[in-house]
C-alpha positions in Angstrom: 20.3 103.5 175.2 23.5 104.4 177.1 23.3 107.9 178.6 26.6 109.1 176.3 25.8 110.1 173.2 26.5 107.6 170.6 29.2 108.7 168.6 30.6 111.1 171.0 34.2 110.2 172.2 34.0 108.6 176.1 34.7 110.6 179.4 38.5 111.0 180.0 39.0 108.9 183.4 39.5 111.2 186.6 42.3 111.5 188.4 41.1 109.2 191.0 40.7 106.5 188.5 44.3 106.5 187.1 45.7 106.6 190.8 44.3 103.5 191.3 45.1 101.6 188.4 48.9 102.6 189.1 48.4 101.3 192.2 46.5 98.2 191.2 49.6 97.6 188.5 52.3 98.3 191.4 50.6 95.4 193.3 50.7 92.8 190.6 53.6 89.9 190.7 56.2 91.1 188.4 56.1 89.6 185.0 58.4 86.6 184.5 61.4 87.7 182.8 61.9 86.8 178.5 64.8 83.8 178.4 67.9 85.0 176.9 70.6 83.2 175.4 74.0 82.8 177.4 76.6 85.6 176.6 79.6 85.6 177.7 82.1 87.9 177.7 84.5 86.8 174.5 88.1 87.8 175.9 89.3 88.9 172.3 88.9 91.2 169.6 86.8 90.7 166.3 89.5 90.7 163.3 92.0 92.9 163.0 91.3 93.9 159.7 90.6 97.0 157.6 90.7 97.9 154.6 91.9 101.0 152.3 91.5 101.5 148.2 94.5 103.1 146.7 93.2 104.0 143.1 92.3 100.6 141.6 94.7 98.6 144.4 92.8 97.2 147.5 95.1 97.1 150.8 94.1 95.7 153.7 95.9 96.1 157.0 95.7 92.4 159.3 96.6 92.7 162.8 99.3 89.9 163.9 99.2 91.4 167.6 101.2 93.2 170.1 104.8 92.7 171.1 105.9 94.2 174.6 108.8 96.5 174.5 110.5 98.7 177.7 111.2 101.9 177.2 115.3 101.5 177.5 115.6 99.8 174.4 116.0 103.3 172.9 118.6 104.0 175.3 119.3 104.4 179.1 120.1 108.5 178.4 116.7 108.9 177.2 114.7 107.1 179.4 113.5 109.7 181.6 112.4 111.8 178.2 110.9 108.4 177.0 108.7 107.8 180.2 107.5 111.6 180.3 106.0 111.3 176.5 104.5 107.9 177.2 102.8 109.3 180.1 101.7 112.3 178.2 100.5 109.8 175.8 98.7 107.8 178.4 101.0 105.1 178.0 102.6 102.9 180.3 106.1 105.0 181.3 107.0 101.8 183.9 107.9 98.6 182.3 107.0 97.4 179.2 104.6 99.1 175.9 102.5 97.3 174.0 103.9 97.7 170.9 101.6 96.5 167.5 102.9 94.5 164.9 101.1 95.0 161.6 101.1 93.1 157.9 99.4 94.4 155.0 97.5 92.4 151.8 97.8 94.0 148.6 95.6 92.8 146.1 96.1 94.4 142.4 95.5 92.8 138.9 94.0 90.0 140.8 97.2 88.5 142.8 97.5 88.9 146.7 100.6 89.9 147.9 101.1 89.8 151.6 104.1 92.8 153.1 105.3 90.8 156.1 104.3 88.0 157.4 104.4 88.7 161.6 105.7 86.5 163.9 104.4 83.2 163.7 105.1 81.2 166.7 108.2 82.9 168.0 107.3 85.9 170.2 104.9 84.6 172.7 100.8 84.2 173.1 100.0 87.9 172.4 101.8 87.8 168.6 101.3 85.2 166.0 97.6 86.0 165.1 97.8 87.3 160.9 96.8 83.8 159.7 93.8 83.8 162.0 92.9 87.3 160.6 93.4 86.4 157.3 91.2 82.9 157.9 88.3 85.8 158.9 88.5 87.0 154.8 88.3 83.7 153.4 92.3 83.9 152.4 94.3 81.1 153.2 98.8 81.1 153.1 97.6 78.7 149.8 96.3 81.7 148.0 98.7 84.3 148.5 101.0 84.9 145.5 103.9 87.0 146.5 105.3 88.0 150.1 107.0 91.3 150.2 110.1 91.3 153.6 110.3 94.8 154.4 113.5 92.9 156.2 113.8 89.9 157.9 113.4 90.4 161.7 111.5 87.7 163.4 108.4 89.8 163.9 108.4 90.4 159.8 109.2 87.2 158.7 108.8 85.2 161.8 105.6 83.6 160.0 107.1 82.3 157.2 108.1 79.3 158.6 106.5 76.6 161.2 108.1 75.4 164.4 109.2 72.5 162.3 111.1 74.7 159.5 108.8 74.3 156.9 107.2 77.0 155.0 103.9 78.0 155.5 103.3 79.2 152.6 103.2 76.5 149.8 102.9 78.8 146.6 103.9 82.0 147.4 107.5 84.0 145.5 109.4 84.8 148.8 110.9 88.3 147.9 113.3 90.0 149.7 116.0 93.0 149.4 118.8 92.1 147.9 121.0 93.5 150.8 119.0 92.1 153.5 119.5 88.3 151.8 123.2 89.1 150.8 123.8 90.1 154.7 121.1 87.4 156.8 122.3 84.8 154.4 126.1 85.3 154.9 126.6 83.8 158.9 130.3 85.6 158.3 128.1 89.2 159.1 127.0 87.6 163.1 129.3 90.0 164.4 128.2 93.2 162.9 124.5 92.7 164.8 123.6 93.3 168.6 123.9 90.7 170.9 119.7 89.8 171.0 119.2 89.9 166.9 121.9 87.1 166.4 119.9 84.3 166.2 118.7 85.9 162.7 121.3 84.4 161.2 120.0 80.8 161.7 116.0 81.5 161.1 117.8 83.3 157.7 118.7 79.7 156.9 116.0 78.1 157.7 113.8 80.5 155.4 116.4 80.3 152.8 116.0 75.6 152.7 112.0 75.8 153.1 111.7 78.4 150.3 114.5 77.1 148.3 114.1 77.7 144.3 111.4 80.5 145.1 113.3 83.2 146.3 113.6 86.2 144.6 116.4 88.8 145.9 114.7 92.6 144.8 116.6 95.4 143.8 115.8 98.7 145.0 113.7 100.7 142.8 112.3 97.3 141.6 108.4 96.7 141.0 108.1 92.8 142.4 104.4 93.3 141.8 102.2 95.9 139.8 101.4 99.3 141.3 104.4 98.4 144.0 107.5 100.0 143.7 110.6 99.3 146.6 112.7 101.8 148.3 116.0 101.6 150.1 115.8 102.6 153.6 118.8 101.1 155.3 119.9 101.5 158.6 117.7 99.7 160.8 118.9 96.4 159.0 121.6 96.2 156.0 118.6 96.0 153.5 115.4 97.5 155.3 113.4 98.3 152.8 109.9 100.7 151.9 107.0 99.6 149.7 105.2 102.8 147.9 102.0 101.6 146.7 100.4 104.0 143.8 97.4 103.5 141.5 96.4 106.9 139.4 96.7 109.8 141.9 96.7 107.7 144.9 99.5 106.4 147.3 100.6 104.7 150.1 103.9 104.3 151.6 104.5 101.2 153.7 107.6 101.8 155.8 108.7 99.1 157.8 110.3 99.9 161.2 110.7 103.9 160.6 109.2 103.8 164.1 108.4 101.4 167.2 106.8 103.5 169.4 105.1 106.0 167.6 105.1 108.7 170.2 108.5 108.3 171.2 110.8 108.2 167.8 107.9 110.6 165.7 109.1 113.0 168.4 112.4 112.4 168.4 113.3 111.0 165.4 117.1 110.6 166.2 116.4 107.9 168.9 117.8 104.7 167.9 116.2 101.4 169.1 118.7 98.6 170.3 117.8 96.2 167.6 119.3 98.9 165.2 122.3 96.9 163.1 123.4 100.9 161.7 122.3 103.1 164.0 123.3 106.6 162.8 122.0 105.0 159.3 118.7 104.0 160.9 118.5 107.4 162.3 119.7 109.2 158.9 116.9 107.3 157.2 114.3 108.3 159.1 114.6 111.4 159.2 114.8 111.8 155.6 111.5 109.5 155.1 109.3 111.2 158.1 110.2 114.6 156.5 110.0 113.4 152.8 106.1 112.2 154.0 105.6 115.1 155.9 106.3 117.5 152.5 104.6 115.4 150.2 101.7 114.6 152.9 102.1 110.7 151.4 99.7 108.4 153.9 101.7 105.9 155.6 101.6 102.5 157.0 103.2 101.6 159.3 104.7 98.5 161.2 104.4 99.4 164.7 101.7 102.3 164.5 98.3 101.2 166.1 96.6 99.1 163.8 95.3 99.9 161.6 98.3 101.7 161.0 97.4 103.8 158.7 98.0 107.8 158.5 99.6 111.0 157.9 103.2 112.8 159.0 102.8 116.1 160.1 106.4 117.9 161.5 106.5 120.0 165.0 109.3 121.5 166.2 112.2 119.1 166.6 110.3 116.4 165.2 107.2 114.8 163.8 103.2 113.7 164.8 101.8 110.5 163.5 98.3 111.3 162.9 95.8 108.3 162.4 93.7 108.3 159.2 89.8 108.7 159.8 88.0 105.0 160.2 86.0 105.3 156.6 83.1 102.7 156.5 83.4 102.9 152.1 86.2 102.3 150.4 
């Protein structure tokens, strides 16, 4: 019979006895190391998608990418103002600022209608990217119902059309303001815009042959789809134009190009940007729609916020902060 008792628990090992299986483990060849599977860094984003309910209306922002814009186009005087925000903002203040283009899918009563379209091919490598993002939710240009121009600047409505002219998307009602098609379509208006927007005129027509017979010219005040209601806000272009989406209590306003660089024109909200066709309009306007969302405390999306692009005006002396809305996992 052993000389511990049977059923008593064993002798702890001494001190001795644990030093030298550490050491005996140290000595041992290292263990060959588990086989993993390649990965490699990707070199993009996931999706730039996200989505947001407004009462029984699902929106979802989708990312077309970032355009590059220098801090003189909102003018020479205020360049040294413009370059000490952006570096308060951790921004570049030398050369250019990525600048993010966003579109937005609203589905209600079961119809998709896409605000904007983004640029398409016409801005370069780092635009161009919503039908991608909108491939990553299963939704093809084939299924969407209506688009919604908030105007028709090419990184709006530069994705309506293919290099070739034709439309890209084969369904869809094309609506736009009224005063944005009665000023794009009329060639007579080329002088009225800066030098760089000119070549509007002719993509105007192109849209205007590849959608011919479904183009729908809104009125403001108009509801083109349910639980979306336009607003005039002119200035930036003849017809710019707001989208307030509501749905019981709930409401978003999608508005356009009320800002570029959100921590340049929130806080000063009577800079201009060079692509303005009215500037003291464009600068009327938004100051009347950053303080009307600022009283009301109406979310926003925006354009050119960081996408998502989604959030809240609050004012500050002299101007206005764009504050993003919380990342919610739930709808």
């Amino acid at each position: 019979m052993s000389a511990t008792r049977q059923g008593a628990p064993p002798p702890m090992p001494s001190r001795r006895h644990l030093l030298a299986g550490a050491a005996a483990l140290a000595a041992a060849p290292a263990a060959a190391p588990l086989a993993r599977a390649a990965a490699p860094p990707m070199g993009r984003q996931v999706a730039s998608l996200y989505r947001v309910r407004i009462g029984e209306i699902e929106v979802t922002a989708v990312g077309d990418g970032t355009i590059n814009l220098p801090p003189a186009v909102f003018g020479d005087a205020n360049l040294a103002e413009a370059r000490r925000l952006l570096a308060e903002a951790r921004l570049p203040a030398e050369g250019a600022v990525p600048c993010a283009v966003n579109t937005f899918l609203v589905n209600a009563g079961g119809r998709l209608a896409l605000i904007d379209t983004g640029s398409g091919e016409a801005l370069g490598p780092t635009m161009g990217q919503m039908p991608a993002n909108l491939a990553a939710m299963a939704i093809t240009p084939a299924l969407i119902d209506t688009i919604l121009l908030t105007h028709l600047h090419r990184d709006h409505a530069g994705g309506l059309c293919d290099r070739a002219g034709r439309a890209l998307f084969p369904a869809a009602e094309l609506v736009i303001p009224k005063a944005e098609a009665a000023f794009w379509f009329e060639e007579a208006n080329i002088g009225r815009v800066p030098q760089g927007s000119r070549g509007g005129f002719a993509y105007a027509r192109q849209v205007a042959s590849a959608y011919q017979g479904r183009i729908r010219r809104l009125p403001g005040g108009a509801s083109p789809v349910a639980g979306v209601t336009s607003i005039d806000a002119f200035g930036h272009t003849p017809g710019h134009t707001l989208y307030r989406i509501a749905s019981g209590a709930d409401q978003l306003l999608v508005f356009g190009d009320m800002v570029h660089i959100p921590a340049l024109q929130s806080r000063h909200p009577e800079w201009g940007i060079s692509f303005d066709v009215d500037p003291a309009a464009a600068v009327a306007t938004r100051r009347r729609v950053l303080d009307m969302c600022a009283a009301d405390r109406l979310p926003v999306a925006g354009m050119h916020m960081d996408f998502p692009g989604l959030g809240q005006v609050r004012r500050e002396a002299g101007g206005y902060t764009l504050l993003p809305a919380p990342w919610r996992p739930i709808l």
